[in-house]
Steps between C-alpha positions, in 0.01 A plus 500: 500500500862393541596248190860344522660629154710319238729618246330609153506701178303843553680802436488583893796589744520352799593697819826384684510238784164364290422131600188377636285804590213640360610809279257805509447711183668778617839315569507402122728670236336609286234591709139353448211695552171418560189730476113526484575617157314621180170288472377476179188502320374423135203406341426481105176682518527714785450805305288533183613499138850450664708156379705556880469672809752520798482654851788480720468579914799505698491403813731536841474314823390884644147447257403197767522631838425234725580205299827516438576251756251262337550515108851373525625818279847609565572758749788611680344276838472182296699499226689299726272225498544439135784284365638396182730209506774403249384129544317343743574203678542201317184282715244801521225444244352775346144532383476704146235721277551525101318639237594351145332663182564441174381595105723452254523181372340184639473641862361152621813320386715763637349594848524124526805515402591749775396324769646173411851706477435640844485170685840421353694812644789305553552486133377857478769646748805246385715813415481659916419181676842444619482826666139455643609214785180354494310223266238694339119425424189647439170274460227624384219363716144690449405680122256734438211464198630665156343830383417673179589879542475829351834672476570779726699805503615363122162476345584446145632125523328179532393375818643304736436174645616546906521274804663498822667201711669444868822372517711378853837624466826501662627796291534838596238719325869710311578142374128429395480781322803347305348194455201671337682716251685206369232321479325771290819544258458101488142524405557739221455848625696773330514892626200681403278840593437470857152308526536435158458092357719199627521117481486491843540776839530364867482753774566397860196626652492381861762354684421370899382846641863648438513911342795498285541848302875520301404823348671816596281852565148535373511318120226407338321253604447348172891487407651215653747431268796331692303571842346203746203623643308258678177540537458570157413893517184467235331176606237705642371623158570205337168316404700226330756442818239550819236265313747194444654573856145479588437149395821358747515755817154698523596604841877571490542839614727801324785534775476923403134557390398266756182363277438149419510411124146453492445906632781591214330300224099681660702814453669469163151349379337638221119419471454685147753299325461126416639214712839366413440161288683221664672282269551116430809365273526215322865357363583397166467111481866473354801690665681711214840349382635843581450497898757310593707817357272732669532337804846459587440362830489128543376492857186602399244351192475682194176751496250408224342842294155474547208418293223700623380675805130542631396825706211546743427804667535526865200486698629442851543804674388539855454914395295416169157621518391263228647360162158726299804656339714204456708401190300256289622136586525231256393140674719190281386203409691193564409222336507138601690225340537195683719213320376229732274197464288576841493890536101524658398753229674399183633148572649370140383809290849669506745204557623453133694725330302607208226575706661688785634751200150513388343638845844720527415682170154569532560608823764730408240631232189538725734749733702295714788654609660199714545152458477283813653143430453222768588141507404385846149523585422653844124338526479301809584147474692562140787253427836550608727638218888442513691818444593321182226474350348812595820705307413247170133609540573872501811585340402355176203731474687792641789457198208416255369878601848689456542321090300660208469191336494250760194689566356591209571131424253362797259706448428388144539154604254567770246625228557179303464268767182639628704563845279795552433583903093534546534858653682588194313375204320795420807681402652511162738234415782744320697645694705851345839527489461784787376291771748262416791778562302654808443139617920486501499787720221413750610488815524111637444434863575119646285319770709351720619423872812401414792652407702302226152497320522879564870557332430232217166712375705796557773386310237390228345865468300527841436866602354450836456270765185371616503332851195358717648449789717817521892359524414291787387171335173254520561424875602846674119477671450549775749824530757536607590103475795423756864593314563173618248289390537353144193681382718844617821406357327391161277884492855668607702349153175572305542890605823473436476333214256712314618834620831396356371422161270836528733734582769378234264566224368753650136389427168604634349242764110437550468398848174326628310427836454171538523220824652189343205274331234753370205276622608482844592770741219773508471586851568880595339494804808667615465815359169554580609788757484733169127544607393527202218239369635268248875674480700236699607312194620844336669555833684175456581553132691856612692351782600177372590610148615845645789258717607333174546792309699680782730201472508502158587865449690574841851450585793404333446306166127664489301518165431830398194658640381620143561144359217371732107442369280362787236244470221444788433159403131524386389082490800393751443373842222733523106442570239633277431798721853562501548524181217750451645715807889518339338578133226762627768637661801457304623838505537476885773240465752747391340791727720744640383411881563297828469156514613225721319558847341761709692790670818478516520180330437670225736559178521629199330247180831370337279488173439825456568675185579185320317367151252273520418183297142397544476113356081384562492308125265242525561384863300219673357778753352681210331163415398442876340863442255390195399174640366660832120587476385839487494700786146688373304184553432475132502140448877501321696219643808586335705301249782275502781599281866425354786744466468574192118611517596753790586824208181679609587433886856589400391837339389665790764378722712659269329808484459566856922424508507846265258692700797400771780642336639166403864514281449172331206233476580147439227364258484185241222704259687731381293636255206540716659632785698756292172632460422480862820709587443736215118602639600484899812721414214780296323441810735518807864530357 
């Protein structure tokens, strides 16, 4: 692997005459040695009554007869094959593993914070780049899901929340690993016991297939104190670094253990402990005056603390034999507030403000733990809206949410004008002082497609954004529309556009299926090579959404993989039988299998592992459902209903999204559906 060096900062002489060749470890002073080394092995509860237990096994190259050649462990015949370079060459581009953890402080502010410092290493390495002869940049382009994890080694210190990402590079892995410890002295960390608590740790745990070792003689593995060590020497008993890696490059393989991550993470696998949880945040609505302080760097938005976060166990691995001994899972309730005049369930119930903070409160008090605000209804045939008047629908009732009295104001006023909404005139007028302050705190997601609407309920004390048409706009169907075509060029600025406004605020997205006008488009005759009766349309769903979301969460300027909640589209562009197939079989959406083809056509589901909203409230193909007639030849000829007489229909739809491991179901009856969610979870959760 010959690189073409450049002049850089590491604490390395060079040999005489050195220009442009590749330098081999053993022409380095001081030397650098690389060895199969001292694997290491802990586990908590490896031995009974004991707290710790450790078992180390040395290991030479003389221990693998046979495969010496293969493993890529140094030798005296191939030591020569592996190089460390001062800096590479200024146009190679170098593909990047790291692990960040974090649990001190608000870890989702500051692993955020970490990797918006990383993609401004220019900034970072100001003090050496006039020595470096290049322009540095890392991007990160692919993130892993964030973890809740026990600590290890340490065990007496909270746990950790832990993630991985990929980054291209055209650093050396020596200046890297400079980045990274700035950016961890940046972030707050301070010198502590070894495995002890930090803001923030990033470990360079993969970098191209290259074996870079700086320590000298047989150390411990665990010490690396001042030492670059690439791969990382413990990612193979590392739950909480193989599992994240696992999400963004199953099938990279170790360049010395020669296993892919997916045989590490089957290895390191413990099926008598508890999945990891997998973990959602959600931002403060207001940035803290302070950040601007804490965030010296103006290149890059200030990092809101965070509100709350929601964890779910995780359920997707290929090696689980089931989920009997699964975590218990807690299924949210969003509830339904549309401030427009023609939404097709609640047209004009919600649209002033008295009784929008009405439905808001009692929601809020019947369980809800998410608001979702829309101004633009998505039935087909519904009125344009001007972006204009969509943000003055919206923001007022967002803002009216996020004041005490503004609130506590409308809600009286609501009780004096008799502005009561039918599904909630069974509850109690007075509303406590406590669900007025847990009402302030509620997380707030918008409905839009568009991304000043986005920003402006943001801005207003949004939490999360709520988007039909998944970044790519009302017209993107059929995909991929022609870059060049208007209908392309408009989809591309709406990505753009929203990811933008996402990733500044760092906000959790809810991205749905859908094929432009949700009447129209509900052939999947395409997909019917999945060969299974009736699974064509759930076929579509994982393909079509699965390409959004890779270009939503891929490449440079990608949303965060944890920030992302997927959404099948239950009721959009979808026939009856459809949407029985994708809700019967929700769970299969987010599978951990194949999809896309037969054989080699074949890839991995781009869905898998993420959280899952399930949204079936009182949709027209629940009504199509009660007026058929009976299938037992009983004489029932069914019944014609409206929206809001669809709770019973709505209750079991709701029930069987539970049974399917659903994160969050979108409902407008709160109350009764709480109770729903409450007996499904008893009975499948």
């Amino acid at each position: 692997m010959e690189r073409t060096p450049e002049t850089t900062q590491t604490g390395l002489n060079y040999p005489a005459g050195y220009k442009n060749d590749t330098i081999r470890i053993d022409d380095l002073s001081p030397p650098i040695s690389l060895h199969t080394g001292a694997q290491w092995l802990a586990k908590p509860s490896a031995l009974p009554l004991a707290r710790s237990s450790e078992v180390e096994i040395s290991r030479t190259a003389k221990d693998y007869p046979g495969l010496v050649d293969e493993t890529g462990c140094t030798t005296s015949t191939n030591v020569e094959n592996i190089v460390i370079t001062a800096e590479h060459h200024k146009n190679d581009v170098h593909i990047v593993a790291i692990a960040l953890g974090s649990n001190l402080g608000d870890s989702f502010r500051n692993i955020e914070y970490a990797l918006r410092l990383l993609e401004i290493s220019r900034e970072i390495l100001r003090p050496i780049e006039t020595s470096l002869d290049l322009d540095p940049f890392i991007n990160v382009i692919d993130t892993s899901f964030l973890y809740q994890s026990s600590p290890m080694y340490v065990t007496d210190q909270p746990s950790f929340i832990n993630c991985a990402c990929i980054v291209e590079t055209n650093l050396s892995p020596a200046t890297l690993l400079y980045v990274v410890k700035e950016i961890e002295s940046i972030v707050g960390r301070v010198p502590s016991i070894r495995n002890g608590p930090r803001a923030v740790d990033l470990d360079l745990i993969f970098y191209d297939q290259d074996v870079v070792d700086t320590r000298s003689g047989l150390k411990d593995s665990k010490d690396l104190q001042g030492e670059l060590v690439i791969p990382h020497p413990l990612v193979q008993e590392r739950e909480f670094v193989l599992r994240p890696l696992y999400d963004m490059i199953p099938d990279y393989v170790h360049p010395i253990l020669k296993k892919s991550i997916e045989d590490l993470l089957k290895l390191v696998y413990d099926p008598t402990s508890p999945p990891m949880n997998k973990v959602v945040p959600f931002p403060r609505l207001t940035i803290p005056s302070s950040t601007p302080e804490q965030t010296p760097f103006s290149s890059i938005a200030p990092v809101p603390d965070t509100l709350t976060f929601w964890a779910y166990p995780c359920t997707t691995d290929p090696f689980r034999p089931s989920s009997k001994d699964a975590q218990p899972r807690k299924t949210h309730v969003m509830a339904t507030l549309n401030v427009t005049p023609d939404s097709f369930s609640d047209g004009t119930q919600h649209d002033t403000l008295p009784a929008a903070m009405r439905y808001v409160s009692t929601s809020v008090a019947a369980g809800a733990t998410i608001i979702d605000i829309g101004g633009y209804s998505t039935r087909p045939r519904a009125a344009f809206v001007s972006v204009e008047d969509e943000i003055n629908r919206v923001v007022p009732a967002i803002k009216a949410m996020r004041n005490a009295n503004v609130l506590k104001e409308n809600v009286v006023k609501s009780t004096q004008l008799h502005d009561t909404p039918p599904e909630a005139s069974n509850q109690p007028y007075h509303i406590s002082d406590d669900i007025i302050t847990k009402t302030l705190d509620v997380p707030i997601s918008v409905d839009t497609f568009r991304c000043e609407v986005a920003e402006a309920a943001i801005q207003a004390g949004a939490n999360c954004i709520n988007d039909v048409y998944a970044f790519t706009g009302p017209d993107s169907w059929p995909l991929p529309p022609s870059p060049e075509s208007e209908n392309g060029r408009e989809g591309s600025d709406c990505m753009n556009g929203m990811k933008r406004v996402a990733r500044k605020y760092a906000v959790p997205v809810i991205l749905m299926h859908s094929r432009g006008d949700a009447g129209s488009n509900k052939d999947y005759s395409r997909y019917e090579y999945f060969g299974v009766e009736g699974a064509a349309t759930l076929e579509g769903v994982r393909v079509e959404l699965g390409n959004k979301v890779e270009r939503i969460v891929k490449g440079k300027g990608g949303i965060r993989r944890w920030f992302v909640v997927v959404d099948p589209g239950i009721g959009f562009s979808k026939s009856v039988k459809g949407n029985l197939e994708v809700l019967r079989r929700a769970s299969d959406i987010v599978a951990d299998v194949k999809i896309g083809g037969v054989g080699d056509d074949m890839y991995l589901n781009p869905l898998r592992g993420y959280p899952q909203l399930i949204g079936a409230s009182r949709k027209s193909f629940l009504g199509a459902i009660l007026a058929q007639e009976s299938r037992n030849g009983d004489g029932d000829t069914g019944r014609e209903t409206q929206p809001h007489e669809r709770v019973w229909a709505t209750a079991a739809a709701v029930s069987c999204a539970v049974q399917q491991g659903a994160f969050v179901v979108r409902v407008h009856d709160v109350s009764e559906m709480m109770d729903v969610v409450k007996v499904g979870e008893a009975l499948w959760g």
